[in-house]
PyMOL Python script that loads the backbone (N, CA, C, O; Angstrom):
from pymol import cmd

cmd.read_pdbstr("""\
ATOM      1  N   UNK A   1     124.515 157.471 195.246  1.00  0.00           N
ATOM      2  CA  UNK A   1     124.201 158.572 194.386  1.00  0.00           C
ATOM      3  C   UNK A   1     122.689 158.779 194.379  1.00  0.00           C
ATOM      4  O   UNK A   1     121.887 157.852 194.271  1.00  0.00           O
ATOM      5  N   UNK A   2     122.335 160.175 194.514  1.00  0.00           N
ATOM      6  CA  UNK A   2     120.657 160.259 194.252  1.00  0.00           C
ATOM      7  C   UNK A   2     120.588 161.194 193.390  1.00  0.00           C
ATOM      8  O   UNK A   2     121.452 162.071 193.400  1.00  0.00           O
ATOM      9  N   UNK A   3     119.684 161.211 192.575  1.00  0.00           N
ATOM     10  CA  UNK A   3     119.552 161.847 191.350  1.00  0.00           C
ATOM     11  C   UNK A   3     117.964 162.424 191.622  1.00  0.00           C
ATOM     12  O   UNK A   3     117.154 161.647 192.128  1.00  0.00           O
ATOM     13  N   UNK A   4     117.566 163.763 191.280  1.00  0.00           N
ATOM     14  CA  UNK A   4     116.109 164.032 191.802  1.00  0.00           C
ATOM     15  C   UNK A   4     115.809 164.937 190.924  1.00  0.00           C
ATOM     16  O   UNK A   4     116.337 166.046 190.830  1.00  0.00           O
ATOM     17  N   UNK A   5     114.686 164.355 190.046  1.00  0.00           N
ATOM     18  CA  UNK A   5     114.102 165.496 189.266  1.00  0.00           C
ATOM     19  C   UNK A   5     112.851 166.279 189.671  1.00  0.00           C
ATOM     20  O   UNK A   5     112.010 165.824 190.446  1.00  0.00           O
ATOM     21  N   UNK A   6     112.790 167.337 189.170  1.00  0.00           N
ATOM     22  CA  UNK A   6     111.805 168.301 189.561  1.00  0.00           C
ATOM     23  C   UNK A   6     110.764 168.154 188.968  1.00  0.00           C
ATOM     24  O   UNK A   6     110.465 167.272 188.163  1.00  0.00           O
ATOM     25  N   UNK A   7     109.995 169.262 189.448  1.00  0.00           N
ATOM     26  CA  UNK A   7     108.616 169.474 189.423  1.00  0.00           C
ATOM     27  C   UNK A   7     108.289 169.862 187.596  1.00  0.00           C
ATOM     28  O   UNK A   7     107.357 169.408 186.932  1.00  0.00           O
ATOM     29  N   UNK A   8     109.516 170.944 187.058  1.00  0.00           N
ATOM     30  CA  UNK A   8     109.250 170.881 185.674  1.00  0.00           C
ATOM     31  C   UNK A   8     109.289 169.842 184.788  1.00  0.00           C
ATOM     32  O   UNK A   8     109.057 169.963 183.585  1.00  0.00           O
ATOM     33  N   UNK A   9     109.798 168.030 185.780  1.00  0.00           N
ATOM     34  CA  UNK A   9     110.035 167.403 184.556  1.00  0.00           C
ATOM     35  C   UNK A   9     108.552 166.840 183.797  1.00  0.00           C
ATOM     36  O   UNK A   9     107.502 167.289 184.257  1.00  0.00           O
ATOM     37  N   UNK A  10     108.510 166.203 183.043  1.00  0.00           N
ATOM     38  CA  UNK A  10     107.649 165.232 182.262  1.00  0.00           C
ATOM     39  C   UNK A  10     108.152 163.388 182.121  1.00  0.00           C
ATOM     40  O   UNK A  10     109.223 162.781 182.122  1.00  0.00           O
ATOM     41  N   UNK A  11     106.835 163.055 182.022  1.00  0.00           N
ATOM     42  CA  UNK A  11     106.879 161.861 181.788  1.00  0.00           C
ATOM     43  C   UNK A  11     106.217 161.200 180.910  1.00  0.00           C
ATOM     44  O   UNK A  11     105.004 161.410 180.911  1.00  0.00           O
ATOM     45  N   UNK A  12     106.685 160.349 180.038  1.00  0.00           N
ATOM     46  CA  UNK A  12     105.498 159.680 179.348  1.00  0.00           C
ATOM     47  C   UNK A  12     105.785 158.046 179.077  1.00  0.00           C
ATOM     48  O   UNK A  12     106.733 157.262 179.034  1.00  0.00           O
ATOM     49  N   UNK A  13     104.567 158.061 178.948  1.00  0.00           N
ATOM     50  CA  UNK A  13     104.425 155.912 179.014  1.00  0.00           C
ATOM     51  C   UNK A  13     103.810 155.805 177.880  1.00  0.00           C
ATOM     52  O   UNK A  13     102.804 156.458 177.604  1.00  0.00           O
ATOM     53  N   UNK A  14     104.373 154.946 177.093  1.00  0.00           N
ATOM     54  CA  UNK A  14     103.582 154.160 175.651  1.00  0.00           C
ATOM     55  C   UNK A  14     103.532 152.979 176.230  1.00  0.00           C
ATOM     56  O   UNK A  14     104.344 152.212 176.747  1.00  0.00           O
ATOM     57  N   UNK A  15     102.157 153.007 175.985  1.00  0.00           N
ATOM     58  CA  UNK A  15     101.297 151.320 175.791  1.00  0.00           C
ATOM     59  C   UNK A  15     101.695 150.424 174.606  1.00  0.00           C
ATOM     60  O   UNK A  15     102.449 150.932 173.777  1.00  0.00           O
ATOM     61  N   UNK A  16     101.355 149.365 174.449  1.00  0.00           N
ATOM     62  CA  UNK A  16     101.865 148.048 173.371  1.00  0.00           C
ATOM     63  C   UNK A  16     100.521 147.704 173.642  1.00  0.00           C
ATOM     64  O   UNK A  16      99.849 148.072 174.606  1.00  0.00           O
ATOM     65  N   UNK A  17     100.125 146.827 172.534  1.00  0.00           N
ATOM     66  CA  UNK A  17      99.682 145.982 172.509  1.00  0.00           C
ATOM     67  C   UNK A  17      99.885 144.137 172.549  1.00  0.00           C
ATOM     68  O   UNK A  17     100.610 143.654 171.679  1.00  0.00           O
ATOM     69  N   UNK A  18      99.307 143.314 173.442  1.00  0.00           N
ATOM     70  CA  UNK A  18     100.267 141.790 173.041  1.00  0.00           C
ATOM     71  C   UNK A  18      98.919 141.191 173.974  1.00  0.00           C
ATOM     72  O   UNK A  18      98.155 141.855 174.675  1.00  0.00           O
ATOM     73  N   UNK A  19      98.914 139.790 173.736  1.00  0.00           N
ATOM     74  CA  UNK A  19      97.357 138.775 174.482  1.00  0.00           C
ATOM     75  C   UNK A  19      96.796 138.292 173.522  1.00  0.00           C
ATOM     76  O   UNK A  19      97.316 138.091 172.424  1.00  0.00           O
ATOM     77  N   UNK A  20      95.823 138.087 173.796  1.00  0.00           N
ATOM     78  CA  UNK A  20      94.913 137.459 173.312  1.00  0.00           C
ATOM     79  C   UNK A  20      94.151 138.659 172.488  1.00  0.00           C
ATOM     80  O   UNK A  20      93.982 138.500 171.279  1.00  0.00           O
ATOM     81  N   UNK A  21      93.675 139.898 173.152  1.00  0.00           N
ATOM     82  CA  UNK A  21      92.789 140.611 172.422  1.00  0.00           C
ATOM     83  C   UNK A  21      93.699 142.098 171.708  1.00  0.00           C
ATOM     84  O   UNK A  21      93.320 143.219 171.370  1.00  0.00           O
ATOM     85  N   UNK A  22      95.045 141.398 171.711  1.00  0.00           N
ATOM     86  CA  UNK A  22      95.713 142.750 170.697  1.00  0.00           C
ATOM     87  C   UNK A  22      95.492 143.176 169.734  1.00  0.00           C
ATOM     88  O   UNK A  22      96.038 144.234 169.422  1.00  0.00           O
ATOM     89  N   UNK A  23      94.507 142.467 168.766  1.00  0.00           N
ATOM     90  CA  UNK A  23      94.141 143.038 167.557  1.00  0.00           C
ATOM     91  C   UNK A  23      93.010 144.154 167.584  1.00  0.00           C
ATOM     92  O   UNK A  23      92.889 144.978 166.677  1.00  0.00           O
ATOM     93  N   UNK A  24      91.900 144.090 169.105  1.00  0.00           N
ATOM     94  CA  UNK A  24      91.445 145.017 169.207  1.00  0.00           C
ATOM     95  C   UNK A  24      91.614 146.366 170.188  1.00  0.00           C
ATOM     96  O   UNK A  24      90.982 147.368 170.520  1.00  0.00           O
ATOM     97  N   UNK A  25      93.084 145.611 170.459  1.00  0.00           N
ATOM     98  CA  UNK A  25      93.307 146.789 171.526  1.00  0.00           C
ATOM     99  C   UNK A  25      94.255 147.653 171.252  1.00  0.00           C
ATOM    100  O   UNK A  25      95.130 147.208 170.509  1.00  0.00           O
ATOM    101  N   UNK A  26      94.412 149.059 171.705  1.00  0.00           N
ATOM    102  CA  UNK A  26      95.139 150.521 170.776  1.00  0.00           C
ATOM    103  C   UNK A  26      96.082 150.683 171.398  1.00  0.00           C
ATOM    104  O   UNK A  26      96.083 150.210 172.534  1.00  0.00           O
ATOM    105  N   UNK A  27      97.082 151.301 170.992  1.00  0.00           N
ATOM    106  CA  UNK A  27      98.435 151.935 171.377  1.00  0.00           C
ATOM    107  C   UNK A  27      98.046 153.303 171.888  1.00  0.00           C
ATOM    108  O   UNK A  27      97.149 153.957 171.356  1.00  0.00           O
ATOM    109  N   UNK A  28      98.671 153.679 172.825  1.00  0.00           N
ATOM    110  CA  UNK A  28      98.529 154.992 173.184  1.00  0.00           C
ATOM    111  C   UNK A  28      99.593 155.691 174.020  1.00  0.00           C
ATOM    112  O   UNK A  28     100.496 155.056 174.565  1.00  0.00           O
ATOM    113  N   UNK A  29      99.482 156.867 174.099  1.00  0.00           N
ATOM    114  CA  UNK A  29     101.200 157.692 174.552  1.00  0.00           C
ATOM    115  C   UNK A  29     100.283 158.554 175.717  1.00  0.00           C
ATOM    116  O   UNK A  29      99.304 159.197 175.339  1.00  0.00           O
ATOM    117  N   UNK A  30     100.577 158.528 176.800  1.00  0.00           N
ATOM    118  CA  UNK A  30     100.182 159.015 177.868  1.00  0.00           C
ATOM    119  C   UNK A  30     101.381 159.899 178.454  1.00  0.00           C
ATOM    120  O   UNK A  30     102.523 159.440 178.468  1.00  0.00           O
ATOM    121  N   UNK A  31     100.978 161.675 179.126  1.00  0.00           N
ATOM    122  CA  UNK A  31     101.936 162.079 179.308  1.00  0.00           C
ATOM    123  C   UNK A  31     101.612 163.307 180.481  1.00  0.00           C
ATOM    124  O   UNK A  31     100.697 164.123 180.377  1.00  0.00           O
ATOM    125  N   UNK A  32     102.657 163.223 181.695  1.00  0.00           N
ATOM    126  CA  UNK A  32     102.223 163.638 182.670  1.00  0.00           C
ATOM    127  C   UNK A  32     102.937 165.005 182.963  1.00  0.00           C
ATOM    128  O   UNK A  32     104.033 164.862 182.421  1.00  0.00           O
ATOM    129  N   UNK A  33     102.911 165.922 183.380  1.00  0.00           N
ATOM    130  CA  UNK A  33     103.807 167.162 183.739  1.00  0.00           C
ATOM    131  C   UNK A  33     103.649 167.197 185.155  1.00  0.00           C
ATOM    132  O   UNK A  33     102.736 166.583 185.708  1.00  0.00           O
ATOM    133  N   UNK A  34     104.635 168.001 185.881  1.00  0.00           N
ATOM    134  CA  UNK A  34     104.492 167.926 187.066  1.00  0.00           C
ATOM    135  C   UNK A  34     105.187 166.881 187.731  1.00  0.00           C
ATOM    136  O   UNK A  34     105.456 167.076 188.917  1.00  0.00           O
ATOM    137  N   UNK A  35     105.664 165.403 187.003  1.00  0.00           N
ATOM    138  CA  UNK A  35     106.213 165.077 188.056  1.00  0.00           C
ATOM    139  C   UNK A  35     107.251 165.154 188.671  1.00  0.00           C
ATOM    140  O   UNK A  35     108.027 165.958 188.153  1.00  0.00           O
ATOM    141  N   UNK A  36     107.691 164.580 189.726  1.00  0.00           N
ATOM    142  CA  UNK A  36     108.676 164.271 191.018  1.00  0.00           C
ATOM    143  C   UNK A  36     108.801 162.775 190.778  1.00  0.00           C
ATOM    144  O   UNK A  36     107.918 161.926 190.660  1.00  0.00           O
ATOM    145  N   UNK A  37     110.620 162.631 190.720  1.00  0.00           N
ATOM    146  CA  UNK A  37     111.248 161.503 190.601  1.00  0.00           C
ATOM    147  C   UNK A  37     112.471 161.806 191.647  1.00  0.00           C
ATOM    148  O   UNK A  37     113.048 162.862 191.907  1.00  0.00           O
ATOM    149  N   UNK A  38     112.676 160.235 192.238  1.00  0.00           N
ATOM    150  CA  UNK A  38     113.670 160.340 193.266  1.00  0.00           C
ATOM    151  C   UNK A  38     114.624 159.005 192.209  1.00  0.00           C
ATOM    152  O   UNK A  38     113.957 158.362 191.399  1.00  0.00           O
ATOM    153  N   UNK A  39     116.407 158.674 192.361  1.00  0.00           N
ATOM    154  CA  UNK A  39     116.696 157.997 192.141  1.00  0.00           C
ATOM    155  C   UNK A  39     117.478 157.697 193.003  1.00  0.00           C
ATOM    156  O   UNK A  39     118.290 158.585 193.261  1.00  0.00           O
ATOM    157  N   UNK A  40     117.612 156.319 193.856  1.00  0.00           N
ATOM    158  CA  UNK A  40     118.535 156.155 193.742  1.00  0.00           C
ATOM    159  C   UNK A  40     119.486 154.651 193.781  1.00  0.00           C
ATOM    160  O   UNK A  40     119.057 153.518 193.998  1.00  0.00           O
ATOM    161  N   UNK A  41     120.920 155.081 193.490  1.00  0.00           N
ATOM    162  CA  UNK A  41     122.201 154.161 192.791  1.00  0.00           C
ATOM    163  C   UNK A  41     123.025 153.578 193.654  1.00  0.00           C
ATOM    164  O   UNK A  41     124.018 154.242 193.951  1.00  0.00           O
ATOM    165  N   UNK A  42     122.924 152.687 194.071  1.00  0.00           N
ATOM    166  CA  UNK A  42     123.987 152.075 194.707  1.00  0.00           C
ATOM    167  C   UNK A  42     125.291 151.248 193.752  1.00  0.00           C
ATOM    168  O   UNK A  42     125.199 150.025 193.647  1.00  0.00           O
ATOM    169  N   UNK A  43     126.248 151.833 193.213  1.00  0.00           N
ATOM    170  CA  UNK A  43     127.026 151.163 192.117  1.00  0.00           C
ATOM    171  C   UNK A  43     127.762 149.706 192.674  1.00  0.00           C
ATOM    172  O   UNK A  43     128.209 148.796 191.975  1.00  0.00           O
ATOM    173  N   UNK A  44     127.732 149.801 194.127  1.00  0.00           N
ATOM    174  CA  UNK A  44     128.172 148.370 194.624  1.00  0.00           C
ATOM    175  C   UNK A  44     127.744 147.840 194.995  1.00  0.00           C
ATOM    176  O   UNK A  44     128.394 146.924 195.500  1.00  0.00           O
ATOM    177  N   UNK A  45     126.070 147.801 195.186  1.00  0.00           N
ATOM    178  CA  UNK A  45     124.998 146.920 195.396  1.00  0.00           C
ATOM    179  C   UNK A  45     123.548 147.275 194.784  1.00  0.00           C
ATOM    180  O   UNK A  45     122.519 147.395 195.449  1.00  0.00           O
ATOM    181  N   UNK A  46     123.661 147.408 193.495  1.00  0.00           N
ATOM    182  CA  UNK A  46     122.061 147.248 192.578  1.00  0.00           C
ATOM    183  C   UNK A  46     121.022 147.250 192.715  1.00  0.00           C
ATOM    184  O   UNK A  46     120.082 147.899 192.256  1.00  0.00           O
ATOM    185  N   UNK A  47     121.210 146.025 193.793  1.00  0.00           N
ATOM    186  CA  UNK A  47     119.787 145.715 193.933  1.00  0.00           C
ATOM    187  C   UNK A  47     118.910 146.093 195.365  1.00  0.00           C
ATOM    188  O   UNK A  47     117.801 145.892 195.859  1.00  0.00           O
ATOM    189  N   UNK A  48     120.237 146.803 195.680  1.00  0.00           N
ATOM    190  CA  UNK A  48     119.146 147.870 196.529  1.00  0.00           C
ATOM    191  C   UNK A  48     119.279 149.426 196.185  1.00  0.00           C
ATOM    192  O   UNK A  48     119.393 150.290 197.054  1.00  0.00           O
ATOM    193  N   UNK A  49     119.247 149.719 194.571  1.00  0.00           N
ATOM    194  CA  UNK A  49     118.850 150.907 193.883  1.00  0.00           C
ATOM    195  C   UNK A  49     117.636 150.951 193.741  1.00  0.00           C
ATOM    196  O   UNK A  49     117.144 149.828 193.627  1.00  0.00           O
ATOM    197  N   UNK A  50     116.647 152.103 193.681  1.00  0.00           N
ATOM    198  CA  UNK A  50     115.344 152.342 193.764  1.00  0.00           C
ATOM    199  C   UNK A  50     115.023 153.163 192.970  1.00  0.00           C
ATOM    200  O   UNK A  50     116.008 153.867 192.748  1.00  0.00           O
ATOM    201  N   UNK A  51     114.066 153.522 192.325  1.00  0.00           N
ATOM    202  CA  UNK A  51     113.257 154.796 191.596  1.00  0.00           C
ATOM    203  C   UNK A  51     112.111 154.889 191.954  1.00  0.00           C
ATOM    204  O   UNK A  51     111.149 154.278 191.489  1.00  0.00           O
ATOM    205  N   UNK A  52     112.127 155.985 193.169  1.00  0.00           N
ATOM    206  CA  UNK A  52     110.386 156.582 193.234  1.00  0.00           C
ATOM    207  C   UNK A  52     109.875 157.802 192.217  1.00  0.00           C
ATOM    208  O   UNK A  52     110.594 158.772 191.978  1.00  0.00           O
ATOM    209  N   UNK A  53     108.704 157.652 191.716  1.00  0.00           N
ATOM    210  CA  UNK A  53     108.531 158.098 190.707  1.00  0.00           C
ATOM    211  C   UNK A  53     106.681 159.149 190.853  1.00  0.00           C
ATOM    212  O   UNK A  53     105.742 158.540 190.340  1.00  0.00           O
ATOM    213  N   UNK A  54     106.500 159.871 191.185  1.00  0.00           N
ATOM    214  CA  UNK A  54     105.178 160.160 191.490  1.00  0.00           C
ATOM    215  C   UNK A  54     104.382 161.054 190.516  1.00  0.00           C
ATOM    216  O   UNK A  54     104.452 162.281 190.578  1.00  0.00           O
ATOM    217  N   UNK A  55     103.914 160.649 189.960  1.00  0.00           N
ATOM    218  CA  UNK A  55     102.745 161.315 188.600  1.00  0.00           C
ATOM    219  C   UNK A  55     101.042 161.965 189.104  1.00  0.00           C
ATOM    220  O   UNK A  55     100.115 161.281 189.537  1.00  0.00           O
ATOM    221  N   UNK A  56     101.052 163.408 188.879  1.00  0.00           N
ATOM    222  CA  UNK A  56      99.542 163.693 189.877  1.00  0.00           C
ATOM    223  C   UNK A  56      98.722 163.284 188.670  1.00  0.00           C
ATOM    224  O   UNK A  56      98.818 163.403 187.448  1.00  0.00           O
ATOM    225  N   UNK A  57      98.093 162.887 189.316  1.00  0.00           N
ATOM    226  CA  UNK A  57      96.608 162.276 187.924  1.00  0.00           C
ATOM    227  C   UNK A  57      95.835 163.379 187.278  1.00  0.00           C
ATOM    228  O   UNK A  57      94.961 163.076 186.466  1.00  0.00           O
ATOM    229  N   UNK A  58      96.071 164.603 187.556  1.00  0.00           N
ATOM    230  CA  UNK A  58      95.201 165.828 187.363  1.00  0.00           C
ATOM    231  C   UNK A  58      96.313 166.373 186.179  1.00  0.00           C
ATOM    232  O   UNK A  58      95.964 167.084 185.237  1.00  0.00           O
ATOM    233  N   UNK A  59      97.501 165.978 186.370  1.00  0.00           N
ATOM    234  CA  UNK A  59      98.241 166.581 185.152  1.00  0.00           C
ATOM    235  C   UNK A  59      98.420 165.985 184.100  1.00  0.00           C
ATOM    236  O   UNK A  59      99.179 166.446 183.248  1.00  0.00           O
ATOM    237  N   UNK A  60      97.703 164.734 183.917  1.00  0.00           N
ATOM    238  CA  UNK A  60      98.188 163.936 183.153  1.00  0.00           C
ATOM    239  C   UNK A  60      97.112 163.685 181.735  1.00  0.00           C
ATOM    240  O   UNK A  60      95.904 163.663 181.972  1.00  0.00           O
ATOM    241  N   UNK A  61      97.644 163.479 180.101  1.00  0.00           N
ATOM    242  CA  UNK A  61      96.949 163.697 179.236  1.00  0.00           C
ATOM    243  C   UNK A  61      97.168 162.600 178.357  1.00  0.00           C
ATOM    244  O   UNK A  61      98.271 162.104 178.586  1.00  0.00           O
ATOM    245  N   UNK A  62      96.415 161.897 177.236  1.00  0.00           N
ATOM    246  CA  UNK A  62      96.391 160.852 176.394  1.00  0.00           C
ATOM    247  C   UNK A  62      97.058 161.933 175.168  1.00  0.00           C
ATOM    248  O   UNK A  62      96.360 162.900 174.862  1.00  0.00           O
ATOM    249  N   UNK A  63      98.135 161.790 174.620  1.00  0.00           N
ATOM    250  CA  UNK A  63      98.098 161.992 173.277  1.00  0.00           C
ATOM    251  C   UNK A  63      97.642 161.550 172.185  1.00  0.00           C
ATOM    252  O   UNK A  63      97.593 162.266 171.185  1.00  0.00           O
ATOM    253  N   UNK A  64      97.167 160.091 172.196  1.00  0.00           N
ATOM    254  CA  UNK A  64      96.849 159.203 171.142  1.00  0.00           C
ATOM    255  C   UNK A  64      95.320 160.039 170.744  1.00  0.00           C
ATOM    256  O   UNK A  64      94.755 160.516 171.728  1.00  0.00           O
ATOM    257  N   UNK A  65      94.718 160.216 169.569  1.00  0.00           N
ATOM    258  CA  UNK A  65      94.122 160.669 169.193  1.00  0.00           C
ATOM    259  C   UNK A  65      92.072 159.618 169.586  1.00  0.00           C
ATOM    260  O   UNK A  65      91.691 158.649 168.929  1.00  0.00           O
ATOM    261  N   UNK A  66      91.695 159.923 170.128  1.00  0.00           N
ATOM    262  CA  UNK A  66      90.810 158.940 170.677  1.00  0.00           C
ATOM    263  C   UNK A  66      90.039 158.043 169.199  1.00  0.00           C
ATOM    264  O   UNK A  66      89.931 158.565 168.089  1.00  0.00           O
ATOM    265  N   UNK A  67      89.674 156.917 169.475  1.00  0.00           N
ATOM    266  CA  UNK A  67      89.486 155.711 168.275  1.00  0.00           C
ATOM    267  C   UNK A  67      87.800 156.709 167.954  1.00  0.00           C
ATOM    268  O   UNK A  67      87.018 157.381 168.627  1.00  0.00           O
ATOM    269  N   UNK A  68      87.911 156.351 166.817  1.00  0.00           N
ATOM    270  CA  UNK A  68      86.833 156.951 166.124  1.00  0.00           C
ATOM    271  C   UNK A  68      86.263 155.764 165.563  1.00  0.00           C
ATOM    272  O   UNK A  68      85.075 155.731 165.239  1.00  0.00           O
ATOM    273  N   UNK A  69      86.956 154.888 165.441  1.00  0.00           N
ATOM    274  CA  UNK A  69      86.045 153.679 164.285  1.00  0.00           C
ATOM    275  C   UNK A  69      85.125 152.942 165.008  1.00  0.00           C
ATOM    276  O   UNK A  69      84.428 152.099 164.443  1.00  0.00           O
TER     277      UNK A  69
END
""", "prot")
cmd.dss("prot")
cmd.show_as("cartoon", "prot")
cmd.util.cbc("prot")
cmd.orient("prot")
């Protein structure tokens, strides 16, 4: 099975914080338009299922509000 999204989809990645320096480090929601995703499923062998996933860096924006303190 291949599953392929388009060019209108979106993507977004939230950061965590965890280490040693998580108390000074921020959460943030990053979010891309434009990308191209390929999937694909092999239901009788897994582990050779794949997701290529390609994000242009020119479309891409921080939602998190930038640290002011």
């Amino acid at each position: 099975m291949v599953y392929v999204l388009s060019a209108a989809s979106q993507f977004e990645v939230k950061t965590g914080k965890a280490g040693l320096f998580r108390l000074r480090g921020h959460a943030h929601v990053i979010r891309a338009r434009g990308v191209t995703a390929r999937i694909v499923y092999h239901p009788n062998a897994p582990a050779e299922s794949r997701v290529e996933i390609v994000v242009p860096r020119t479309v891409s924006r921080s939602l998190t509000p930038p640290d002011t303190g």
